[in-house]
C-alpha positions in Angstrom: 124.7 74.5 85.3 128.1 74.0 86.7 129.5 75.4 89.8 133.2 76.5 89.8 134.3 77.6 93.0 131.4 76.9 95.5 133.3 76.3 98.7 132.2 73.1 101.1 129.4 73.7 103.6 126.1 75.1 103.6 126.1 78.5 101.9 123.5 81.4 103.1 121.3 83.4 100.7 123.6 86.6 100.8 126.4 84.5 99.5 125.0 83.1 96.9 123.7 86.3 95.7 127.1 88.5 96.5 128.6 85.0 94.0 126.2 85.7 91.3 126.6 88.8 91.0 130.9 88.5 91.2 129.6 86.2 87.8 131.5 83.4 89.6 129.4 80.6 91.2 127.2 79.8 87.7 127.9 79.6 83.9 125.1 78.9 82.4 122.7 80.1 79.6 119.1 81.6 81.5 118.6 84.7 79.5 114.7 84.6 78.2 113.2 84.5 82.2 110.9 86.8 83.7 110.5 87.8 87.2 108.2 89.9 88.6 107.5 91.4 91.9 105.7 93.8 93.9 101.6 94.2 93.7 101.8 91.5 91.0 98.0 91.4 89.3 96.9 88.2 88.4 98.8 85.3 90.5 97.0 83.6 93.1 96.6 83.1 95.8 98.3 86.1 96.6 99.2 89.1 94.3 102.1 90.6 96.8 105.9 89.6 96.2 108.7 91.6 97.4 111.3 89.6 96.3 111.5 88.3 92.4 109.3 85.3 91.2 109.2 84.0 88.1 106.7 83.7 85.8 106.3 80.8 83.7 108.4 80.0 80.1 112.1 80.5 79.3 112.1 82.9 76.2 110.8 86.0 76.8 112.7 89.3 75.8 110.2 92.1 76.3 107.3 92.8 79.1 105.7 96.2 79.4 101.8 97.1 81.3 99.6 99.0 82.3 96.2 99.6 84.5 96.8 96.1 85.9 97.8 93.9 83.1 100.9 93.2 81.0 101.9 92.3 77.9 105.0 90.7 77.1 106.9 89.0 73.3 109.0 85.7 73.5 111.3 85.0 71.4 109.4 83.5 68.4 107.3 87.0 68.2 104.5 85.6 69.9 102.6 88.3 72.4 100.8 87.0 75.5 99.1 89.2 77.8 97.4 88.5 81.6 95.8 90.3 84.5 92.7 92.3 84.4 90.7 92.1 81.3 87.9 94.6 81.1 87.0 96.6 77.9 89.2 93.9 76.4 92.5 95.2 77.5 94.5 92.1 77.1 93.6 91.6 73.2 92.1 87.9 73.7 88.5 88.6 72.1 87.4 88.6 75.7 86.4 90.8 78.4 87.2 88.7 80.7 90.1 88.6 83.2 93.2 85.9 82.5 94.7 85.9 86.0 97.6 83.3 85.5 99.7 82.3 83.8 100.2 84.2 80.6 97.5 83.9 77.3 98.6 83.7 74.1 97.0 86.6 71.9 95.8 85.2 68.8 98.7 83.0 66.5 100.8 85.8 64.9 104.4 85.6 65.2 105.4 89.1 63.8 105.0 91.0 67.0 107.9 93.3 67.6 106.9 96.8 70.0 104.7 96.9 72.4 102.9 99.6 75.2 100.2 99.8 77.0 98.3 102.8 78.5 95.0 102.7 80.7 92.8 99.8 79.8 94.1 99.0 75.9 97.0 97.9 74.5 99.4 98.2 71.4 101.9 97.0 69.5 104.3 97.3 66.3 104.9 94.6 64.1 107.8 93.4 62.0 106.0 95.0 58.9 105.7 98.3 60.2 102.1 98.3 60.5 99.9 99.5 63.9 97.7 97.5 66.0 95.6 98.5 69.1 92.9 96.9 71.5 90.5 97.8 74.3 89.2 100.8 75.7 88.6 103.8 73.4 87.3 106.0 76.0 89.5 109.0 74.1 89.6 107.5 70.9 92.7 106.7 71.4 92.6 103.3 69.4 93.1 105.8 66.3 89.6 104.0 64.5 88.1 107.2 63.7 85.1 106.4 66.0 83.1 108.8 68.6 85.4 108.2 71.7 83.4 106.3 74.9 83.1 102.9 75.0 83.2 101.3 71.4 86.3 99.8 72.6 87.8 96.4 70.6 88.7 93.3 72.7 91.1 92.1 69.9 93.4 93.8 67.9 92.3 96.3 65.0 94.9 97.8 62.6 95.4 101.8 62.2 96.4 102.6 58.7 99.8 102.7 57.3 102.8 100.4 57.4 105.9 102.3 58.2 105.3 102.9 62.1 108.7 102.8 64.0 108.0 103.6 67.6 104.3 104.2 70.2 104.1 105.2 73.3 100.5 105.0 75.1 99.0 106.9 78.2 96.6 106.8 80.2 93.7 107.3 76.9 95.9 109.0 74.2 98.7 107.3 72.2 101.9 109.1 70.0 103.9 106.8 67.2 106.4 107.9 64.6 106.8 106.7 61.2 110.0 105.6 59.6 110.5 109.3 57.6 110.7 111.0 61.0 106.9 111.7 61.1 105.4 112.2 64.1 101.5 111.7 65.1 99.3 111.6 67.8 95.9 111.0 69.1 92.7 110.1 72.0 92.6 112.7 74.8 94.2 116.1 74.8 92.9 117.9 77.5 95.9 119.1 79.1 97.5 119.2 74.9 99.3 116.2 75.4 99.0 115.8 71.7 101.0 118.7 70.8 98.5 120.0 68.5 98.7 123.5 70.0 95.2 122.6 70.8 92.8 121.2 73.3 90.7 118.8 70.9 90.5 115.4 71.1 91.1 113.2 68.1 90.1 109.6 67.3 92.6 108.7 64.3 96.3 109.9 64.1 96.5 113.6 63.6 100.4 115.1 62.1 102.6 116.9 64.9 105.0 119.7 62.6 108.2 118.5 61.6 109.9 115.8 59.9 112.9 115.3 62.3 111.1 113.2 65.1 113.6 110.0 65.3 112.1 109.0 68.6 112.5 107.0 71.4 109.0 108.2 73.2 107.8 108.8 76.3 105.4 109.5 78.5 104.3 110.7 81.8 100.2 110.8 82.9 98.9 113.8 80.4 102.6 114.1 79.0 104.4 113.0 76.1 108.5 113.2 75.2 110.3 112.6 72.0 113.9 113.1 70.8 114.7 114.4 67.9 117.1 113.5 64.9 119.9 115.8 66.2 119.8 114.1 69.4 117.3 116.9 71.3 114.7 116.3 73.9 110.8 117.9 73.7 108.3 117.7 75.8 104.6 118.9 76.1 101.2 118.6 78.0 100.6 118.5 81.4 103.1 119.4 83.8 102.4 119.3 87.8 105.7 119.1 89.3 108.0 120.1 86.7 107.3 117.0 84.8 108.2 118.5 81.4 112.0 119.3 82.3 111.8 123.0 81.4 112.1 124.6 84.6 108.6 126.1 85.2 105.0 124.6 85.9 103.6 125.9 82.6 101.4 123.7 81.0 102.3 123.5 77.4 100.0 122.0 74.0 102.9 122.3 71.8 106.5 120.7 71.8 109.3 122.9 74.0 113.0 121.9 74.3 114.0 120.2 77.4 117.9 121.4 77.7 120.8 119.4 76.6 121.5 117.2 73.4 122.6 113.5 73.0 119.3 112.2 74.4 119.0 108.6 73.6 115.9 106.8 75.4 113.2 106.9 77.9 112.6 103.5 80.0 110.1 101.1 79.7 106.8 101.7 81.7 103.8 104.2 82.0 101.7 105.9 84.6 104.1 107.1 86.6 102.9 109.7 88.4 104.6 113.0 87.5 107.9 112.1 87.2 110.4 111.2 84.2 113.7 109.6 83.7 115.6 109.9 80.4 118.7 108.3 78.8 121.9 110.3 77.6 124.1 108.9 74.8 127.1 108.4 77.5 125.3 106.1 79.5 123.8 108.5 82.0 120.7 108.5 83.5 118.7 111.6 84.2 115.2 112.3 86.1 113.0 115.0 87.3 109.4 116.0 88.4 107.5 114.6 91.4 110.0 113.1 93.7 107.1 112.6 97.1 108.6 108.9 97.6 112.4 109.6 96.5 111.6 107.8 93.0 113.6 110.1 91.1 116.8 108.5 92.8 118.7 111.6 94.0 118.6 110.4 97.9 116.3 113.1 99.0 112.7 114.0 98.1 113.0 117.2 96.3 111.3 117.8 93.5 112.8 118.8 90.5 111.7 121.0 87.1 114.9 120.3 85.0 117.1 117.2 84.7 119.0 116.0 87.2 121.9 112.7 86.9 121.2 110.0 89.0 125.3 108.9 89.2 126.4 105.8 87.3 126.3 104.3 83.9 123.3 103.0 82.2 121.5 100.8 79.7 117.6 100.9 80.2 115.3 101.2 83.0 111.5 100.8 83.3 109.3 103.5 86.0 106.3 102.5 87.6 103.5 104.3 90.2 106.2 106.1 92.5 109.5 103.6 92.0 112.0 103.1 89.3 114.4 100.4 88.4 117.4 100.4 86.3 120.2 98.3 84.4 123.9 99.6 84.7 126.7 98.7 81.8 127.4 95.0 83.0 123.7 93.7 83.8 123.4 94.6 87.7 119.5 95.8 88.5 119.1 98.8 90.4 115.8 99.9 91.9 114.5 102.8 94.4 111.4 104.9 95.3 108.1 104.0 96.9 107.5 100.3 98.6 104.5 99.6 99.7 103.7 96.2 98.5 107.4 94.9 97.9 108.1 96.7 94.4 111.7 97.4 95.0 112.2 93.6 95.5 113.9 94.0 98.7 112.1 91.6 100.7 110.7 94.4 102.7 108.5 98.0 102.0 110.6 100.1 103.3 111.2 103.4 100.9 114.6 104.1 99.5 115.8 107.6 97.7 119.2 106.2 96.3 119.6 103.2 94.1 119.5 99.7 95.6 120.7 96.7 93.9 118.6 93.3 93.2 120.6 90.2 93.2 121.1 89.1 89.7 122.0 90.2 86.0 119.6 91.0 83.5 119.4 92.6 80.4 116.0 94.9 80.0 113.6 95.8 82.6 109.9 96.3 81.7 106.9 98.0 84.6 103.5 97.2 85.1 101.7 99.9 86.9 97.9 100.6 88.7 96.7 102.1 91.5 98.3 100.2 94.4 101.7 100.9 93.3 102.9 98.7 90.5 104.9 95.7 89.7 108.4 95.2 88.1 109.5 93.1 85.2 112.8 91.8 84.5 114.6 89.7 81.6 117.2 87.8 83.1 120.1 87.0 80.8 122.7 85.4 83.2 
């Protein structure tokens, strides 16, 4: 680590930061950390940070949660998970919780995609094929069996071997294949599974059409996907305008959200009502509940059709009432609800507008429960 211009005399806090993020006090090769922050489940003594911490090893690239616990891939496709781990939820062959620091999940090294919705987890391997653990309250582990709690506490394969991307909710899960397929299962009582149906399904039932590229997403009882021409749907619940189509109808089969060169949802699940959604150009664009001015539009008007949030964009990840974001260059932006420190600002106070964390990084993950969620961050320095 070498410093290149660091003036004499003791620096304070703000100017190292306001250095860092000019890119001119450091050169030096960090990428592969991972901080976290807010109602963090699983470090001790105390769970509540509200500035970023770090969480042990040096080559991570991906972290994504749910229901209070996380799974995250390093670099050598290994997947580790931590936090709560009832109905096996963590993948470890164990009910049992693994607070701190982060367990390995078996040996494997081909572990590529992951989610996680409410109480299991999943992930896509380098071969294409499926794997899911944990609760199977709606049969959402796709294992053809009764829904309740026949859950698996370490990870089961669902047929095929040409998945591409999954998305999980709270106890339903959507994946597409590599020809544009589309499928989905577990819970559908609100037709989050876009069967044009109310039935719930324990293995992975066909959605029409052979143009579903993907990215996914999700949002409590909903579920998005863009299409091969660059289109966004959505479908399944939709309390606050949540689907983007400008009414409060709840739907059980896909409808268009308006506009076209959709390109990505952000990492993260349960969050509550509202969606955020990636355009090709770089901007960001977000809608639905806005209670705690999470959809970044500095007020707290809800909204039933997609409105920009102004600047340019790479990913972002949404938790329980708070959202943070990456703009072109690395800086980390981050707004909503703060009860327990989530926005990282070394304070709770709410904010409706984007506020900047010190730092560069290059993807941003969310863990989310009841109490408000935790961010995770890559650096890449």
């Amino acid at each position: 680590m070498a410093i290149t211009d660091k003036k004499t005399g003791v620096w304070g806090l703000d100017q190292v930061y306001n250095k860092i993020n000019q890119g001119s006090i450091w050169t030096n090769n960090r990428s592969g950390l991972l901080m976290a922050w807010g109602n963090f489940w699983g470090r001790t003594p105390t769970y509540l940070f509200s500035s970023p911490t770090q969480v042990p090893g040096t080559t991570w690239v991906k972290a994504r949660g749910g229901g209070n616990s996380t799974l995250a891939i390093q670099t050598d496709g290994s997947l580790w998970s931590w936090g709560t781990g009832g109905n096996g939820r963590l993948g470890q062959n164990s009910v049992a919780d693994s607070p701190y620091p982060p367990v390995q999940v078996g040996t494997d090294t081909t572990w590529d995609k992951i989610s996680m919705g409410s109480g299991f987890g999943s992930s896509i391997k380098t071969d294409g094929t499926l794997w899911v653990w944990g609760k199977n309250e709606g049969g959402q582990l796709g294992q053809n069996e009764q829904h309740g709690d026949n859950g698996h506490s370490s990870p089961v394969q669902i047929p095929g071997t040409t998945w591409s991307h999954l998305i999980c909710d709270g106890y339903a899960m959507m994946a597409t294949k590599t020809d544009n397929t589309l499928w989905a299962w577990g819970r559908n009582a609100s037709g989050e599974l876009g069967h044009n149906n109310r039935n719930w399904y324990s293995s992975p039932v066909q959605i029409p059409g052979t143009s579903w590229s993907g990215p996914l997403g999700n949002c409590n009882k909903s579920f998005f996907c863009i299409r091969t021409d660059g289109t966004l749907w959505s479908w399944g619940e939709n309390q606050y305008g949540k689907l983007g189509i400008n009414d409060g109808t709840e739907y059980s089969s896909p409808k268009q959200i308006p506009g076209t060169n959709w390109s990505n949802f952000g990492a993260g699940g349960g969050g509550n009502w509202q969606m955020r959604a990636l355009k090709t150009d770089g901007t960001l664009w977000t809608w639905g509940r806005n209670n705690d001015g999470q959809l970044g539009l500095t007020d707290r008007v809800d909204r039933s059709s997609p409105t920009q949030i102004p600047g340019t964009w790479t990913t972002f990840g949404a938790a329980q009432y708070s959202c943070a974001g990456i703009k072109t260059g690395g800086t980390l932006w981050i707004w909503g609800g703060n009860d327990y420190g989530q926005l990282a600002q070394n304070d709770t106070a709410y904010r409706s507008s984007p506020t900047q964390v010190p730092g560069i990084y290059s993807d941003v993950g969310a863990v989310w429960d009841v109490n408000g969620g935790a961010y995770f961050a890559v650096i890449n320095e």
